[in-house]
C-alpha positions as CSV (number, residue, x, y, z in Angstrom):
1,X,0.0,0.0,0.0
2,X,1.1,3.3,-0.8
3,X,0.7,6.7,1.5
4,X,-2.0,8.2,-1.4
5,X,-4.1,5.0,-0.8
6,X,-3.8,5.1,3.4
7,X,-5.1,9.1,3.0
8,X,-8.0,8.2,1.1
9,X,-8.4,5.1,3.2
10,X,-8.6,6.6,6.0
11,X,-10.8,9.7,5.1
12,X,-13.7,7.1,3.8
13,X,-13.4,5.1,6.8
14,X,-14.6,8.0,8.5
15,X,-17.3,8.8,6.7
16,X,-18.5,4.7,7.2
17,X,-18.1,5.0,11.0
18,X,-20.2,8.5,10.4
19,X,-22.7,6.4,9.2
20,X,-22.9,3.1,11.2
21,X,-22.7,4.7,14.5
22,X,-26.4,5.4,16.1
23,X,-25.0,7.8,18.5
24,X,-25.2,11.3,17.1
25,X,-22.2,12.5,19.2
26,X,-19.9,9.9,18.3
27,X,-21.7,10.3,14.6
28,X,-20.6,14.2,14.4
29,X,-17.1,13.3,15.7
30,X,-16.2,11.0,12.4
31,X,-17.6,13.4,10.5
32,X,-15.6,16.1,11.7
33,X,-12.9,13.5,11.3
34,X,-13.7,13.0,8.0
35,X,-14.1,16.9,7.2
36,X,-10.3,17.3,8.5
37,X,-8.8,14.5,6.2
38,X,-11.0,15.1,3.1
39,X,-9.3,19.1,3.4
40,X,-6.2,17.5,3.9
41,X,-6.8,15.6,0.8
42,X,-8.0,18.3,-1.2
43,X,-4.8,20.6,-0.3
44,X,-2.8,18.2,-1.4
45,X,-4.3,15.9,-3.6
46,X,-2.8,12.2,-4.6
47,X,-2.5,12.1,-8.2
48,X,-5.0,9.7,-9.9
49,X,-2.7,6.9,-11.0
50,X,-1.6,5.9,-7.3
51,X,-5.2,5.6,-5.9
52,X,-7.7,2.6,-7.2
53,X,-10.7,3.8,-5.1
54,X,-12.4,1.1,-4.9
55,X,-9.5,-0.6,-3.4
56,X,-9.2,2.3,-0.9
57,X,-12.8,2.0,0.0
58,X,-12.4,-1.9,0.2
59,X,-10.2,-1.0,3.0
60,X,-11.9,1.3,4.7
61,X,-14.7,-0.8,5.1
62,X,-12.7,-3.1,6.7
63,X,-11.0,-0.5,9.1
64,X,-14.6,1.2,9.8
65,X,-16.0,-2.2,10.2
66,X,-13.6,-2.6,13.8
67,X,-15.1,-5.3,15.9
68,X,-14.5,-2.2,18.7
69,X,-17.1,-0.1,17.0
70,X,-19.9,-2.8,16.8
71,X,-21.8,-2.1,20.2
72,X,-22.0,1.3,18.4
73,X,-23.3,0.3,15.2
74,X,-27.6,0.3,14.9
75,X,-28.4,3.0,12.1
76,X,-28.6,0.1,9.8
77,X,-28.0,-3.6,9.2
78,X,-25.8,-2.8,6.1
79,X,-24.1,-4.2,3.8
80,X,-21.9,-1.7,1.8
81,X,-21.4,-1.7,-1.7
82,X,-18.6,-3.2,-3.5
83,X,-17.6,-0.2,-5.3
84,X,-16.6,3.2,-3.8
85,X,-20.3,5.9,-4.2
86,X,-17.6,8.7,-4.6
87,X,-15.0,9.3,-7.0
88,X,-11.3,9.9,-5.9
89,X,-12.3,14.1,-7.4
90,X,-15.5,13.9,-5.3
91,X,-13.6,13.5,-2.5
92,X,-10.7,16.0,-3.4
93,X,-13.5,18.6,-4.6
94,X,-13.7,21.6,-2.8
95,X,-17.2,21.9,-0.8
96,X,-17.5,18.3,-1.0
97,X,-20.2,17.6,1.5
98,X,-19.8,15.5,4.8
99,X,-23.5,15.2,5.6
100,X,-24.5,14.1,2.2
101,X,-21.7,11.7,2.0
102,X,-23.0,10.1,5.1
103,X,-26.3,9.7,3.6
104,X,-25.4,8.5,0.5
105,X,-23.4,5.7,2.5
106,X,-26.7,4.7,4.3
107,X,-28.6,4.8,1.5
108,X,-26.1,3.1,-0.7
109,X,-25.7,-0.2,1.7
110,X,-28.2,-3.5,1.6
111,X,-30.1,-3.4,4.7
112,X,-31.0,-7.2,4.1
């Protein structure tokens, strides 16, 4: 894995806690989180050819998926997507938005 990747890896994992947490608190803290690493990533965007989103969001899954955050977990039964619901220049765009982010998460995953 490469630094680019880890960035990006790390701001969607915030927005996936952001939206599997039920506790509104906790819920504003990722996505302040998120805010701070997406505006990281858009002053100093990774170039294109070193970031496979859907690899990056594969991970973050995984990492916002922590068997620590579980008890926290209850907006929805979800299953996320296989592919990342944001491009690599959503997420570097400038006013990208955190609260619709987190909603498109929700509505993106399978609630079985």
């Amino acid at each position: 894995m490469n630094a680019s990747v880890d960035r990006v890896r790390d701001a969607l994992a915030e927005l996936i806690k952001a939206a599997l947490v039920s506790n509104d608190g906790r819920s504003l803290a990722f996505r302040q989180a998120a805010a701070e690493k997406l505006a990281a990533l858009a002053a100093d965007p990774p170039r294109a050819e070193t970031v496979r989103i859907d690899g990056a969001w594969t991970l973050a899954v995984g990492a916002a998926e922590a068997p620590e955050l579980r008890p926290e977990e209850g907006r929805v039964n979800l299953t996320l997507p296989q592919t990342a619901p944001f491009t690599l220049e959503d997420l570097t765009s400038e006013g990208f938005d955190v609260a619709a982010a987190v909603e498109t998460i929700r509505k993106s995953a399978s609630t079985g």
